[in-house]
Structures are given as C-alpha cells and as structure tokens.
C-alpha positions as CSV (number, residue, x, y, z in Angstrom):
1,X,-9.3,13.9,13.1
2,X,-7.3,14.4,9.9
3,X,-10.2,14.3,7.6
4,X,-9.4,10.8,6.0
5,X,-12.1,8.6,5.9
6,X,-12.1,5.8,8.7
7,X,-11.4,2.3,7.4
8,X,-13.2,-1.0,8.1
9,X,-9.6,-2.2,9.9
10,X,-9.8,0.9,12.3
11,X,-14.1,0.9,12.4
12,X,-14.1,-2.8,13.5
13,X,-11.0,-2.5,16.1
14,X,-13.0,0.3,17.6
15,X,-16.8,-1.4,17.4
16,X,-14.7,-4.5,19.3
17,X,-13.4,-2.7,22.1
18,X,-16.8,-0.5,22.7
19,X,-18.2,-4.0,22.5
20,X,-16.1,-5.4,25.2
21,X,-16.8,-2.6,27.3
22,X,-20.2,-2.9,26.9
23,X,-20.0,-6.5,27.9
24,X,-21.4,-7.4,24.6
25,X,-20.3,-10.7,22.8
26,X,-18.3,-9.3,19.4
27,X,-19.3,-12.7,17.6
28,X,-22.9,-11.1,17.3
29,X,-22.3,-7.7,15.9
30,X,-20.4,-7.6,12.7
31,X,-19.5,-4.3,10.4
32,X,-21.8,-6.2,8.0
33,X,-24.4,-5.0,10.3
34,X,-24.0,-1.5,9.5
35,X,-23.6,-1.9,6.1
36,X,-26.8,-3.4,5.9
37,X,-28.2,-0.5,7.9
38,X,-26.8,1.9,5.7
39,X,-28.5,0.4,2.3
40,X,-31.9,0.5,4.5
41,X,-31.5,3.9,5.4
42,X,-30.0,5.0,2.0
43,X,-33.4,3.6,0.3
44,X,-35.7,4.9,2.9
45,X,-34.1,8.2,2.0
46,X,-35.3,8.1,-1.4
47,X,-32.6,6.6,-3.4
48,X,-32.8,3.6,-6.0
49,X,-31.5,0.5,-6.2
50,X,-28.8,1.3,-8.7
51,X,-27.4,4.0,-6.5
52,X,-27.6,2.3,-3.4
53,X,-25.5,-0.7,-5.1
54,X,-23.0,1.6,-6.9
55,X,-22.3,3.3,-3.5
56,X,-21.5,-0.2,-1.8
57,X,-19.1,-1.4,-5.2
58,X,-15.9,0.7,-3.8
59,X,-13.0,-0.5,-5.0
60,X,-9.9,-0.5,-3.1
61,X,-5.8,-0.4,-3.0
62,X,-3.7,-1.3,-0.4
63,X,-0.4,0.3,-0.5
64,X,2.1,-1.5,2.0
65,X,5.1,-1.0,2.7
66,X,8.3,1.1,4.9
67,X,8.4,4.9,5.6
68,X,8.6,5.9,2.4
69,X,5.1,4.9,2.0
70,X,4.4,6.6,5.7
71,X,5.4,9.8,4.6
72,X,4.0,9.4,0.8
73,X,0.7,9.4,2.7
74,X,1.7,12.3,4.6
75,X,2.4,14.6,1.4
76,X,-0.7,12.7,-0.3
77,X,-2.7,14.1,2.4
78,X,-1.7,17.6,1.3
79,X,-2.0,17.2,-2.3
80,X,-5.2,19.1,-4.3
81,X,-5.5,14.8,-5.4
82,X,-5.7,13.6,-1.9
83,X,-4.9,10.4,-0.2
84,X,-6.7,8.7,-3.0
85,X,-4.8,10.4,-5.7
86,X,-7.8,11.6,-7.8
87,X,-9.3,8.1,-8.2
88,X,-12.3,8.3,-6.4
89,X,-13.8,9.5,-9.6
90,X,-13.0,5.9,-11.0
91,X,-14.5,3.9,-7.7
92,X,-11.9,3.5,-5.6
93,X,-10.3,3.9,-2.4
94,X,-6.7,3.8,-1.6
95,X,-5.5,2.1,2.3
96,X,-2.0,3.8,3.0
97,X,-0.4,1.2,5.4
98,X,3.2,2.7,5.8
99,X,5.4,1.3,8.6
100,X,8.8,2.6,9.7
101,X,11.9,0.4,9.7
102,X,9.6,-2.3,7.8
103,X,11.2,-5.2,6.6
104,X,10.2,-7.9,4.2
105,X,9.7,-10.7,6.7
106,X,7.1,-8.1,8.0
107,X,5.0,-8.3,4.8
108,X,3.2,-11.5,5.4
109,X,2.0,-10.9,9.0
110,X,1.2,-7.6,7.6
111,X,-1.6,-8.8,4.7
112,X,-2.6,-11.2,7.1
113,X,-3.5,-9.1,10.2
114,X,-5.5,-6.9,7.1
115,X,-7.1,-10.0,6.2
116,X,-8.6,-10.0,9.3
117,X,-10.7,-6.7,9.2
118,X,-10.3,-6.0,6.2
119,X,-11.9,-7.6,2.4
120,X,-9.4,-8.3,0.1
121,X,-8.2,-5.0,-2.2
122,X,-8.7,-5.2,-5.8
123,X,-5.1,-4.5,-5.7
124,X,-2.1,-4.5,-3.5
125,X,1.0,-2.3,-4.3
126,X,3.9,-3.4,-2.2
127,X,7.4,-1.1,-1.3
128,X,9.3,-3.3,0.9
129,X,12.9,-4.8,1.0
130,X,15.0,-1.5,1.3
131,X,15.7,-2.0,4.8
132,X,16.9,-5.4,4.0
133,X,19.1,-5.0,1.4
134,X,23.1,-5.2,2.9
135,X,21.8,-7.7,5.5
136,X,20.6,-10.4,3.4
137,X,22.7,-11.6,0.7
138,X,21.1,-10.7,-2.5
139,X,20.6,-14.2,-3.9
140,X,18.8,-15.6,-1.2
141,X,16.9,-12.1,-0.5
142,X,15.7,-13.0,-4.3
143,X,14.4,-16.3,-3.3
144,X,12.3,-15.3,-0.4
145,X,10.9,-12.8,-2.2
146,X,10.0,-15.5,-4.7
147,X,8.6,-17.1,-2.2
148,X,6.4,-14.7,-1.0
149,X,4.7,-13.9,-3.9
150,X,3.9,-17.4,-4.0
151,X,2.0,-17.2,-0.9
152,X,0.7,-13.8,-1.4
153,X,-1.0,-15.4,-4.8
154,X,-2.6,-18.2,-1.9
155,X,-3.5,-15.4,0.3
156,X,-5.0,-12.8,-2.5
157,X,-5.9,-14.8,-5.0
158,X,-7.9,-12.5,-7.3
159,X,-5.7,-9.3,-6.0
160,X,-3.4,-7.8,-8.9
161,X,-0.1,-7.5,-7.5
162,X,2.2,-3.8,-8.2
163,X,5.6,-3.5,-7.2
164,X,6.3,-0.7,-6.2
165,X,10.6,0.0,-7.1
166,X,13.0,0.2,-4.4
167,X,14.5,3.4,-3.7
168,X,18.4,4.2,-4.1
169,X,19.7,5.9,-1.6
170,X,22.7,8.0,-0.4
171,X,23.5,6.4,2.6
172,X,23.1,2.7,3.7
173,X,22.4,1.0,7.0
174,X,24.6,-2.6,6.8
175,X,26.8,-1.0,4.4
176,X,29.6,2.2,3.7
177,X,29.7,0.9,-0.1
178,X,26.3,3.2,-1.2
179,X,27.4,2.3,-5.1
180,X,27.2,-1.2,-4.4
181,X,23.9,-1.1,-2.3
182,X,22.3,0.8,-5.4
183,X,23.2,-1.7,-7.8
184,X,21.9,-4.2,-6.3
185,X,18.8,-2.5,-5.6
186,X,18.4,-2.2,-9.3
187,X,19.5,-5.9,-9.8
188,X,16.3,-6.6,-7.2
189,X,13.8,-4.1,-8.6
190,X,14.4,-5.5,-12.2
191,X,13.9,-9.0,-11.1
192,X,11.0,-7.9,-9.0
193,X,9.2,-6.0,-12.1
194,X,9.5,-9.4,-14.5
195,X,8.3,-11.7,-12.0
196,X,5.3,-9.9,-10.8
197,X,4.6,-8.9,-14.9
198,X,4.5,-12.6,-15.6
199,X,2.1,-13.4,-13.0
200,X,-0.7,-10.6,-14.0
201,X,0.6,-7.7,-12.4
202,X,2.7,-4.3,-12.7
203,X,5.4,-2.1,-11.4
204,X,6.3,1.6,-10.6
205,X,9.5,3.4,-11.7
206,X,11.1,6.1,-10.4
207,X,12.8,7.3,-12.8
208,X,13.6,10.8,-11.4
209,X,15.0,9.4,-7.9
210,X,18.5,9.0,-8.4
211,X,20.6,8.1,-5.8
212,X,23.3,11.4,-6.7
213,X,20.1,13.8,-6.8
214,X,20.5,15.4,-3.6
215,X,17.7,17.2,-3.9
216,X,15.1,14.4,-3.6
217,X,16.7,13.2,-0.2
218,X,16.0,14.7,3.0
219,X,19.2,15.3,5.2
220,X,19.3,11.5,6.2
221,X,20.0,10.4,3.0
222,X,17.0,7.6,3.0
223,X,14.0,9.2,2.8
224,X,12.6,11.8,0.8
225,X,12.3,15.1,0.6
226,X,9.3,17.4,-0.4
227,X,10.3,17.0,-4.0
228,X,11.3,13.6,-3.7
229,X,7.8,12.3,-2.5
230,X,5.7,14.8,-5.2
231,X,7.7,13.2,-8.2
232,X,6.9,9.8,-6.1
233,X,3.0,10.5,-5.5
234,X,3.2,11.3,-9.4
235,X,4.8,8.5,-11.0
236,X,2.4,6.0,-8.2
237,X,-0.6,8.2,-9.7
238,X,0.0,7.7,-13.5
239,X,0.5,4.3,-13.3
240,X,-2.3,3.7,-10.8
241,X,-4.7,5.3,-13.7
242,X,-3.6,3.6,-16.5
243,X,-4.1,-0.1,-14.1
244,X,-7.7,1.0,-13.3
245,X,-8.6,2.1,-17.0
246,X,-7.7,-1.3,-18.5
C-alpha cells in the first residue's frame, strides 16, 4: 500500500493463511516455489542465465531494533534514497524491523521468529538497550549483552554484526538523573563498538545527537525529530556504503 516492496516474512505469512483457507496443507507449497517460477518465467521471457541469476543474488540488511528504528523507516520512506538508502545500486535490500518500547530481552525472539520466514541477512544492524538502561544495572546489562552476541554468532553465523549507538536523551524512563543515564549510555555504546569490532563487525556514531541539542528531539525528549532522524538516516547511510564496498 505504501510502495515498499513486500518481504518474504510478510509473503509467506500471507501464502499460509490463504493456504489454510483453502484447506491446503502449507508443508507442500513453499516461497521456494515461486521463486522457481519466477526464474522459469524470467527465461521464457527472453532473458539469460546471467541475468536471471544476478536478479535472484539480492543481498540483504536487517535493521532491528526500538522506535527509533520505527520512525527511521518512516523518514527513510520519504527520503529521494528510499527505504534502502541508495543501495539497491550495490545489490541490496534493507528489512526495517522497528518495534516500539523494544527491549533487549526482545532481540533474541526477535532474530528468531525472522529466522523463520526469512534467509539469513548478509548483515544485521542492531539499536536496542535504550529502553533498558536505568532498569538494569549497567554491569550486568553489559554481560547479557555479551551474552547475546554469543548466541547471535550461533544463530547468524556468517552475518556481520553493526551496532548501531544508543541514543542520549533528554529525559529518562527509570530515572530523573538524565546526566547519569547519558553516561552510561556512552560507557555501553563504547563497550558495545569494541566488542562487536573484535568479532568481525562495525558500529554507527552519532555524532551530531547530543543529548543538550534540543533540536534533534521531538517534544518527548526520546525520540527524534525531523532533523534528528535525517542526520540519523545519514550517518546509518555512510557507514552502510563503506561496509558493502569492502
């Protein structure tokens, strides 16, 4: 309806349910099927074997995370770049899967539900643990995130891994002490960018989100604000560029 292109996750919930209604048995149609279909048709329409393959070697990035990736998609939509930032031209695809009030013992059912309609992305950009930062002390918030990289590694295992930096903010949920909440944000985000550099990925900064620049908030003091998520969608851009040109 919006013009994005429909993914696999949202193509095979739908084929399911039309399959169900049909009294069909899902175990015998897969989306396979109509990718098959597809190269058939493709080459009965002319085209060669070298298109037909380059057309089914899309790459593709997930990008998971709270509203800040929700609305990110919103203003991505809008952009002249689109929702796939001007790297279509390169191959690949981007999945926008933003969730509002996410927190990060939601990442892990997250992947996996993906896993199930989904192939795994070339790579996975991750912007999770704002909403968690006040209500888990910051040492032991650390160690399960260390922990879920490990099984993230299990689960993607030829997936590079970007961390995408927590915001700062001007007001926080669990706590009245914002300065406090920011620093630590920074304490997480730095710890966050080594260890995902050390195991073969990369990280986004920010650099122009501050949490005293009033004008990248919107009223609520958490999310963004039209010039908050342009200088976001930029900085995500650039460094999304540089990964895929390597």
């Amino acid at each position: 309806m919006d013009g994005s292109p429909l993914t696999r996750f949202q193509f095979c919930s739908l084929l399911n349910k039309t399959l169900e209604v049909a009294g069909l048995p899902n175990s015998r149609y897969k989306s396979h099927s109509f990718r098959i279909g597809a190269a058939s048709d493709s080459f009965s329409y002319g085209h060669s074997e070298t298109e037909i393959k380059k057309q089914g070697s899309e790459k593709v990035i997930w990008i998971v995370g709270s509203s800040i990736i929700k609305w990110a998609f919103y203003y991505a939509r809008k952009s002249l770049d689109g929702v796939d930032l001007g790297l279509r031209r390169r191959n690949y695809r981007i999945f926008w899967q933003g969730k509002g009030g996410m927190k990060w013992f939601d990442l892990i059912k997250k992947i996996k539900l993906l896993l199930r309609y989904e192939s795994p992305p070339e790579i996975l950009i991750i912007h999770c643990g704002g909403n968690d930062i006040g209500k888990i002390p910051l040492l032991q918030l650390r160690s399960i995130m260390c922990s879920t990289l490990e099984e993230l590694k299990q689960l993607l295992p030829k997936t590079t891994l970007g961390w995408s930096n927590m915001l700062p903010r001007d007001s926080w949920r669990f706590s009245s002490n914002s300065k406090a909440q920011n620093l630590a944000t920074v304490r997480l985000n730095n710890f966050m960018n080594h260890l995902v550099t050390v195991n073969g990925g990369f990280f986004i900064k920010y650099p122009e989100i501050t949490w005293d620049s009033k004008e990248m908030f919107s009223s609520d003091g958490v999310h963004l604000s039209y010039f908050g998520n342009c200088f976001l969608l930029f900085n995500l851009q650039r460094t999304l560029q540089e990964c895929v040109l390597l």
